[in-house]
N, C-alpha and C positions, 0 to 999 in steps of 0.2 A: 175675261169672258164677256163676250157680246151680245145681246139678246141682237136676236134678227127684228129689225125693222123698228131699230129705236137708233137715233142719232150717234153719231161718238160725239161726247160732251165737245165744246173747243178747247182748246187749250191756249191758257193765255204766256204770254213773254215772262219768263223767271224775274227778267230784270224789274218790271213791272210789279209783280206779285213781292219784289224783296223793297221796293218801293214804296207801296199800301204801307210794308209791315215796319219799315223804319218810321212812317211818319206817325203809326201807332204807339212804337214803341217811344219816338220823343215824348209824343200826348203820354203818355202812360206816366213817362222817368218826371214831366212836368209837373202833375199830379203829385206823386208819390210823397216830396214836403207838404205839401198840403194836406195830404190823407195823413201820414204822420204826423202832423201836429192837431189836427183835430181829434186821432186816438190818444193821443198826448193828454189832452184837455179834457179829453170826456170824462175820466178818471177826477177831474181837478173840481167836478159838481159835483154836490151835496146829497146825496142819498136820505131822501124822505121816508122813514118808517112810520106808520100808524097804527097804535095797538090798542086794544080794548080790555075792559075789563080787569075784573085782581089777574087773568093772564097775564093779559099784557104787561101788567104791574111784576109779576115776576120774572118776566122774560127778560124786561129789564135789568135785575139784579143778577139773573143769571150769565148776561151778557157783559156786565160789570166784571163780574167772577172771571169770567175767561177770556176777555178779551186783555186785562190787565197780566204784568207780569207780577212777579215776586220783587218784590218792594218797591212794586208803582203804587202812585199816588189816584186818588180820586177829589176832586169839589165839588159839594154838594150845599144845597141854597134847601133847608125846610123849615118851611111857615107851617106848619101843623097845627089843626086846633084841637084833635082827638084822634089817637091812634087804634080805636077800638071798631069803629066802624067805618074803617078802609084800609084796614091792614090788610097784609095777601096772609095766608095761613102758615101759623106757627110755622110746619116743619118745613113748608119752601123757605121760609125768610130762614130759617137755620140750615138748610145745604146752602146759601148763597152764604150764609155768616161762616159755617165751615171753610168753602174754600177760600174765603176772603181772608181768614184768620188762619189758614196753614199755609199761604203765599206773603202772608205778613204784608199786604196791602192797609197804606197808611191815607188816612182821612182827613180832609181840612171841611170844618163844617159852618155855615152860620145858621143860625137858628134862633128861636125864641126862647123864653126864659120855661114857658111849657115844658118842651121837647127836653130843655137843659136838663130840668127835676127829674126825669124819667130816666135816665142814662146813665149809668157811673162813666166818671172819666178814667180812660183807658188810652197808654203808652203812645200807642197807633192813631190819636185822632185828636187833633188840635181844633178847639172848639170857641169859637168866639157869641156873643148872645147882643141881639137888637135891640135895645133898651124899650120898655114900653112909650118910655117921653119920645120915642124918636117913630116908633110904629108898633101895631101888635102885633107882626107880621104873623097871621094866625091866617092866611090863605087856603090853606090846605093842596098846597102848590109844592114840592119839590123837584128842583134843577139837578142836576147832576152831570157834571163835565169830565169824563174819561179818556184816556189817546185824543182820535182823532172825532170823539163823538162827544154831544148833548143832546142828556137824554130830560124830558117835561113830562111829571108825574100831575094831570088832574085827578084829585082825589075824590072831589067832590063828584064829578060824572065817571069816572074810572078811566079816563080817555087818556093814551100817552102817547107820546113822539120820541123820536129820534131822530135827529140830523147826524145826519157821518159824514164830517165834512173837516178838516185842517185847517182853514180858515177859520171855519166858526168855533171850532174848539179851542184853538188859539185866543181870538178874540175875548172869548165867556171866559177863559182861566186870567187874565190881563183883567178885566171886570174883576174878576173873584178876588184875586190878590190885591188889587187897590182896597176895595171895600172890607177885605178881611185885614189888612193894617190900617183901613182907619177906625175900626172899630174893637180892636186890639190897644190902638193905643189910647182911646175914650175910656178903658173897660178899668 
């Protein structure tokens, strides 16, 4: 259908128009390594989380909880100087101790001689202590290294992070293990 008194469009050479669309279609196929490895990589950066507050703080341990399987491991770095006024509340920290403790999730810890006295030692967590002659590490700082994540507990301002990154996880449990047998075999 024609309107009256409107042009017919021109029409251009098929061969012409299949011409545009091959040298599109190289540029395109050109590309397409390229776009695929840069979706490749983008995955390969580190996912920054920032969380506040005893939230945040739980969030964390819940995320420990579920993102581990049954009989994964966690490292954990706490310099504590008092667990009274910065703990997250009893019954959070006991749903994260539940599912931690029915998926038999096992613990490598270093800590202070603090933190030590408070904790009976239990099957699931191998626990090494920072001698005071060496530091008091009473920070009030704990690290924690899961899968592909480290997670940084400020106690003191309630401020936490997360990096989810395989690299860095990597890295910080390589950290963890040197310094937990050097002070293993000090102990």
């Amino acid at each position: 259908n024609v309107e009256i008194g409107l042009p017919y469009p021109e029409v251009e050479n098929p061969k012409i128009l299949n011409s545009y669309f091959e040298n599109i279609k190289q540029d395109f196929d050109t590309f397409i390594p390229e776009i695929q490895n840069i979706y490749e990589h983008s995955f390969l950066k580190p996912v920054f989380k920032h969380l506040r507050w005893k939230s945040g703080i739980k969030n964390i341990f819940m995320d420990i909880a579920h993102t581990l399987n049954t009989w994964d491991v966690f490292y954990r770095y706490s310099s504590r100087n008092s667990v009274e006024k910065t703990s997250i509340p009893r019954l959070e920290y006991n749903q994260y101790k539940t599912i931690r403790d029915q998926k038999k999730i096992g613990r490598y810890v270093i800590t202070n001689e603090y933190l030590q006295s408070l904790k009976p030692e239990k099957l699931d967590k191998d626990v090494v202590i920072i001698p005071q002659k060496i530091d008091l590490f009473e920070d009030n700082i704990t690290k924690i290294i899961y899968k592909n994540k480290v997670a940084i507990i400020d106690y003191n301002t309630q401020e936490s992070f997360i990096i989810e990154s395989q690299v860095f996880a990597t890295f910080e449990k390589k950290i963890f293990k040197l310094l937990f047998k050097f002070l293993k075999n000090i102990q």
